[in-house]
C-alpha positions in Angstrom: -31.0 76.6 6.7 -28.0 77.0 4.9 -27.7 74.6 1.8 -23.8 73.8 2.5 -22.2 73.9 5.7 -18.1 74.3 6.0 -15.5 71.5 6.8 -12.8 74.1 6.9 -10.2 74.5 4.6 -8.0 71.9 2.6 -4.8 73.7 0.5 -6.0 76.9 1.3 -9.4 76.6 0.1 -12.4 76.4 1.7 -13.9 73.3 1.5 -18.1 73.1 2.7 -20.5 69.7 2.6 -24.2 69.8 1.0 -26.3 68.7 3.3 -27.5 66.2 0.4 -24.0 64.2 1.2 -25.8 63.7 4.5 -28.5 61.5 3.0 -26.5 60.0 0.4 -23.7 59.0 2.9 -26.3 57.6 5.1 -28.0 55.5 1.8 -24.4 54.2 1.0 -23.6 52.4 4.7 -26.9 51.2 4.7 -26.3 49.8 1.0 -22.8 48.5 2.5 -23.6 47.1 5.9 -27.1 45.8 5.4 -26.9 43.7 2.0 -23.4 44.1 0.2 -21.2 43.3 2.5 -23.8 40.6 4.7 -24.3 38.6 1.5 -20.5 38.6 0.1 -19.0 37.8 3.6 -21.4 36.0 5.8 -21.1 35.2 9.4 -19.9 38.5 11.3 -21.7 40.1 13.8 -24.0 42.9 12.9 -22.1 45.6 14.4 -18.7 44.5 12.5 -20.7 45.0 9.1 -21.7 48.6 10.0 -18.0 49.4 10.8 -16.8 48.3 7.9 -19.8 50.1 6.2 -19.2 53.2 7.7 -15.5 53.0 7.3 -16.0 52.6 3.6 -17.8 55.4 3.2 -15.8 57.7 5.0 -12.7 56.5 3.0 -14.7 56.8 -0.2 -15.6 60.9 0.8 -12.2 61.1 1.4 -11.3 59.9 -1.9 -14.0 62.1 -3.4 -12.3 65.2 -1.4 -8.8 64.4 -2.5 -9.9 64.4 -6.6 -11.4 68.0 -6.3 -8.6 69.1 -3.9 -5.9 68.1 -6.8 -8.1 70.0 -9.4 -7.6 73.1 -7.1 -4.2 72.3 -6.1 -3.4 72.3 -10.1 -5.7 75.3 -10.6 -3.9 77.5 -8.1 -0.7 76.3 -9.9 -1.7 77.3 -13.4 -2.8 81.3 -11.7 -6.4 80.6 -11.3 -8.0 81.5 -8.0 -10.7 78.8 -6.3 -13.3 80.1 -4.4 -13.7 77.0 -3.3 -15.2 73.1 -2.7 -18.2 71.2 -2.1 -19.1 68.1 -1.7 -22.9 67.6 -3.0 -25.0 64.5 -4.5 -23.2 63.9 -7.7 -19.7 63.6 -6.4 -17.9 67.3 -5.5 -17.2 70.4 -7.3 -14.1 72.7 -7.5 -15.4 76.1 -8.1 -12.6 78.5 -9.9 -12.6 81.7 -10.5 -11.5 81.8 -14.3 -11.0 80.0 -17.2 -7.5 77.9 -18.2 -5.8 80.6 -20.5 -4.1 77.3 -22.5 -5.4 73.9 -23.7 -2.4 72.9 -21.6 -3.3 74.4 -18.6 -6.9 73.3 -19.5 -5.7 69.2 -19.7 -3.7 69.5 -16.6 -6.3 70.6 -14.5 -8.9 68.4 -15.9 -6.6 65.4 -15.8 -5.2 65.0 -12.6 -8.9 64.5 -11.1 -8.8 61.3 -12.6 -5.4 60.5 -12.2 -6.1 60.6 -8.7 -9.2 58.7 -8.3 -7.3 56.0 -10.6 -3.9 55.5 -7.8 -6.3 55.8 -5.2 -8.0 52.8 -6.9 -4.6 51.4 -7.5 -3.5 51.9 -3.8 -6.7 50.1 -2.0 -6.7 47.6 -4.9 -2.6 46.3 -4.2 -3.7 46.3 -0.4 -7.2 44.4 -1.6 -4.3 41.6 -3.6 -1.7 41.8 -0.7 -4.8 40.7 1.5 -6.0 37.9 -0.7 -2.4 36.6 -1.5 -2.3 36.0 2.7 -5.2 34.7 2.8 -7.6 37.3 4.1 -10.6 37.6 2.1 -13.2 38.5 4.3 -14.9 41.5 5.7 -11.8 43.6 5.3 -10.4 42.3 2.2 -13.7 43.0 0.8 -13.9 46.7 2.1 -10.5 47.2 0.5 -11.8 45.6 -2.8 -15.2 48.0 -2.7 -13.2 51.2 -2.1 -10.8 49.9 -5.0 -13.7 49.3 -7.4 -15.9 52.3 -6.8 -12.5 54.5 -7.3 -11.7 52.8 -10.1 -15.2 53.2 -11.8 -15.0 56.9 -10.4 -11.7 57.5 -12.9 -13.4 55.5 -15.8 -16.6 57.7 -15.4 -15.0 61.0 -14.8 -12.8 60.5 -18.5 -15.7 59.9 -20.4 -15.2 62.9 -23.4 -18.2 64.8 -22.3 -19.0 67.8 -20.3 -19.0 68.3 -17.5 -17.2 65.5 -16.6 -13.4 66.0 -16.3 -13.4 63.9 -19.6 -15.4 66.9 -21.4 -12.9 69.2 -20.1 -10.2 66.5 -21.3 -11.5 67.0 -24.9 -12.4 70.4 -24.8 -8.9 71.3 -24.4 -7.6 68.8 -27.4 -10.4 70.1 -29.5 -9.2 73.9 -28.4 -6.0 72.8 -29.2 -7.0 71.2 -32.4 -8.9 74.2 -33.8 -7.3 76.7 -31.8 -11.2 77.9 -31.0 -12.1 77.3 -27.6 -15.7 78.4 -28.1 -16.3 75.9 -30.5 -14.5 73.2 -28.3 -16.6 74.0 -25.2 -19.8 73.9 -27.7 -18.8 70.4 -29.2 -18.0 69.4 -25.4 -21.5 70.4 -24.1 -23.1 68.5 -27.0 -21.1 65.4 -26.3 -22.4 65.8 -22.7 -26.2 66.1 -23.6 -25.5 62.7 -26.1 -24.0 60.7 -22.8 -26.9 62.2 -20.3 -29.7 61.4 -23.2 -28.0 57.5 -23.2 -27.8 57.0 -19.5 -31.5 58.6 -19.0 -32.4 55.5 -21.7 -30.4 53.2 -20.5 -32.0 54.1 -16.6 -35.7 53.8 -18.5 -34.7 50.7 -19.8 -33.5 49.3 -16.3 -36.6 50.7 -14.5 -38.8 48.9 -17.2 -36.9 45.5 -16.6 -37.0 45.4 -12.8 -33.7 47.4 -11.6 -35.5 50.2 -9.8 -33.4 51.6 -7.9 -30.3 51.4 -9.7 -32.2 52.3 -13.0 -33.7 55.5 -10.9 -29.8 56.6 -10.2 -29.1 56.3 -13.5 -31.6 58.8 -15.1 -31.3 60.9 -12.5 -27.2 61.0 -13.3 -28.2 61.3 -17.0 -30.7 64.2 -16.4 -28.3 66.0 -14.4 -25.5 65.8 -17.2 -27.9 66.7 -20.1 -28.6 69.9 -17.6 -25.3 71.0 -16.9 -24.4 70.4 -20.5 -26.8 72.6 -21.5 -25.7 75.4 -19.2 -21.8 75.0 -20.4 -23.4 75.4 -24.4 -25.5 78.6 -23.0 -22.2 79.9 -21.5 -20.0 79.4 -24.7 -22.6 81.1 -26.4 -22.3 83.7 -24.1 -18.7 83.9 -24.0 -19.0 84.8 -27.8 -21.1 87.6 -27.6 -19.3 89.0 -24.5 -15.8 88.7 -26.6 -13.7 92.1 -26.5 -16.1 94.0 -24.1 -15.0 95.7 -21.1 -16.5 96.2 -17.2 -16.4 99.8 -18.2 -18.7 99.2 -21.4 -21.6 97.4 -19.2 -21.0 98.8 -15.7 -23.6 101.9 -14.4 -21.0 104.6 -13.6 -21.5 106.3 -10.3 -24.2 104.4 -9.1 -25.8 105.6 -5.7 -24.5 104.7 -2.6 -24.6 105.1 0.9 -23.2 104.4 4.7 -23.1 101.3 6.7 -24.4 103.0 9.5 -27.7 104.1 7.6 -30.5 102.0 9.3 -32.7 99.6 7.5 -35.9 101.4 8.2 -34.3 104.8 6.9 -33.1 103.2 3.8 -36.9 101.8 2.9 -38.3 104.9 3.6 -35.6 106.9 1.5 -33.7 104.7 -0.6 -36.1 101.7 -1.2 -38.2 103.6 -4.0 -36.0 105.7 -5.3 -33.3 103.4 -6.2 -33.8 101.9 -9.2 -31.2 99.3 -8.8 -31.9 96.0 -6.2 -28.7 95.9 -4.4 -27.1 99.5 -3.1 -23.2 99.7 -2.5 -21.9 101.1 1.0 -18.9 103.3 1.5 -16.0 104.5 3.7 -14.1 108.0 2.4 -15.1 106.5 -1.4 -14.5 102.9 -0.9 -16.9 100.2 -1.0 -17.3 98.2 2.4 -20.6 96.3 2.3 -23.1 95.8 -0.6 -27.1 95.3 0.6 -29.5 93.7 -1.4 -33.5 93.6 -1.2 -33.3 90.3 0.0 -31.4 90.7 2.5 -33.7 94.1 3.8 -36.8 91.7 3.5 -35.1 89.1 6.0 -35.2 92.4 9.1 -38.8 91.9 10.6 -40.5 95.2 10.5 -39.7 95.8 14.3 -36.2 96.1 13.9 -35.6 97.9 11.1 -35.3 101.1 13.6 -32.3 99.8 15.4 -30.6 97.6 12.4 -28.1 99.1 10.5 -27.5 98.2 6.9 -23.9 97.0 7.5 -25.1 94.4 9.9 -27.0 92.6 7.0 -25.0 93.5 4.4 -22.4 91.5 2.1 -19.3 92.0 4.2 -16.3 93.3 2.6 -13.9 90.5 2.6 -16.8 88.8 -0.2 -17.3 91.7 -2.3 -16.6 91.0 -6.3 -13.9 93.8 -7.1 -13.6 94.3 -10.4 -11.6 97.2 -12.7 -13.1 99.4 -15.3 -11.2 98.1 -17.9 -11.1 94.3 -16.9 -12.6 92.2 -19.6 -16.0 90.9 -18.7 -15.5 87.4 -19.9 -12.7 87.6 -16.9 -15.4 88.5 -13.9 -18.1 86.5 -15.1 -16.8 83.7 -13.2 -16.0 85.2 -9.8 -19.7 86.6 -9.7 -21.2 85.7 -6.6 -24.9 83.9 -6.3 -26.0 87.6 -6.1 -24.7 88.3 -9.6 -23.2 91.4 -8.9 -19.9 93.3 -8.8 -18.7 96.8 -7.9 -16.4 98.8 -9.9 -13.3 100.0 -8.3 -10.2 102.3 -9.6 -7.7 102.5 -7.4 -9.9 101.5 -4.1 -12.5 104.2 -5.0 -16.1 102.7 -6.2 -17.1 104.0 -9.9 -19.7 101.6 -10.4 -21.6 98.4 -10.8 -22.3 96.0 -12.5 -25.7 93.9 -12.3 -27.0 90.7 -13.4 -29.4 92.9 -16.4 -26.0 94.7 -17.3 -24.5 91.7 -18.4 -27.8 89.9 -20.0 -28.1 93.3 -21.9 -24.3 92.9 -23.4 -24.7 89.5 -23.9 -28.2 90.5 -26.3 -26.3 93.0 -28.3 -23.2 90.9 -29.0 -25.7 88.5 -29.9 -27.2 90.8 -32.3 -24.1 91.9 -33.7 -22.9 88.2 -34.0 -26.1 87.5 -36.2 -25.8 90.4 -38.6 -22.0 90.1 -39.0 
């Protein structure tokens, strides 16, 4: 089963749900319906408490949605493409393909995440007052006040100057435009992110030790993701330094073998499989790529119909294939890889070559090198 499954798309970008939403979603109208809302506003029927529940926590998706969708909106505004959006565990995640070329673009991407989260705050938290100033402050005034507080908290959190929260992006790009050295912002940004995610995994420990399981549990487990994906960003800044000035053309292998889509799985294990010495094998039309296979997706054929399974049926279809130009910086495909890792070299629409996962970790170890001795 699939990890994400697609909502559609929002903007013009494709927007999918991680199935760990599912459990989370469920967890937070329990949280809301069973105790929160019973215990601040007794004396409604059960079934009115699990509306309100529910409601709330559709709303409060929906606010989660609308902050990523403004970071793509703003992306696609300062000429970065989004591949797209997905909702997950920690909140949601606009993935772009490319970096911000300025610290400006940087800050106005990062920033109007939070900007939105805070007037969607704002907006439930002036219906929450008009409420209370008539006299309402029951079940529905207090939904009104929940969504306005977690929103609210969700802007405060999201500013906080550490990757990769929108705040880390938020000082990465005053640092970049301090310096004029993004490396060295994105590497001060990462550490700032493993300080917070070290403090909130103490401060969870702490909780746990003096009774607030649950809560502390969420904690360190928010803490140990951020220390993570901190890492990660400091690993890719690193990365980015070693990769500086070199070219698809400099990594890629040049006329790497290829074949047709109509080639069937079992002929290609019997005459491709151990004689390729690459793990995914580009397919072509008259010259231009249509389909990339991969040994993965060959295992997933059962043995007894390999016969009668072409590759192109279990191939990458062409409309997600990573196109890339010789003479494209690397720096500039590295982030419209795919999960496969791999991209296929193109001039004009005829394929040249490839470039692999152990093509780029090789350029990354000699720039390394070359760093260190210079």
């Amino acid at each position: 089963m699939a990890a994400s499954f697609r909502l559609g798309r929002i903007a013009g970008v494709p927007v999918s749900v991680n199935w760990s939403v599912v459990v989370i979603f469920g967890l937070l109208v329990w949280g809301l319906s069973a105790n929160q809302f019973p215990r601040a506003y007794p004396g409604h029927p059960g079934w009115a408490y699990a509306l309100a529940g529910l409601a709330a926590a559709v709303v409060f998706l929906a606010g989660l949605l609308a902050h990523e969708v403004s970071h793509a909106v703003v992306a696609k505004r300062n000429g970065i493409e989004v591949q797209g959006i997905t909702l997950w565990l920690f909140g949601g995640v606009a993935q772009l393909r490319g970096e911000a070329r300025t610290p400006g673009a940087e800050l106005r991407i990062a920033g109007v995440g939070p900007l939105v989260s805070l007037l969607v705050g704002l907006a439930f938290g002036a219906v929450a007052g008009a409420l209370a100033a008539g006299g309402q402050r029951g079940l529905v005034f207090g939904a009104f006040a929940w969504l306005a507080g977690i929103n609210l908290v969700l802007a405060v959190f999201n500013v906080l100057p550490a990757a990769p929260l929108d705040g880390g992006r938020l000082l990465r790009a005053a640092l970049w435009r301090w310096r004029g050295d993004r490396t060295w912002a994105a590497v001060a940004a990462a550490r700032a992110g493993r300080v917070l995610g070290a403090l909130l995994i103490a401060v969870g420990l702490w909780q746990f030790v003096t009774g607030f399981a649950l809560g502390a549990l969420w904690l360190a487990l928010i803490g140990w993701f951020l220390v993570g994906a901190a890492v990660a960003e400091e690993r890719q800044a690193r990365v980015g330094v070693a990769l500086t000035g070199v070219r698809v053309r400099d990594v890629m292998t040049a006329e790497p073998q290829a074949t047709t889509p109509d080639v069937t799985v079992a002929d290609f294990v019997e005459h491709y499989l151990w004689a390729y010495r690459h793990s995914a094998l580009p397919l072509v039309a008259d010259g231009r790529p249509v389909g990339l296979v991969t040994l993965a997706r060959v295992r997933g054929v059962p043995a007894d119909q390999r016969a009668g399974t072409t590759l192109g049926a279990v191939s990458c279809p062409p409309e997600e294939l990573v196109l890339a130009r010789p003479d494209e910086p690397l720096l500039e495909l590295l982030p419209r890889l795919s999960a496969d890792g791999r991209a296929l070299v193109v001039e004009g629409d005829r394929l040249v070559g490839i470039v692999s996962p152990s093509d780029i970790s090789r350029a990354a170890q000699r720039g390394a090198m070359g760093t260190a001795a210079g």
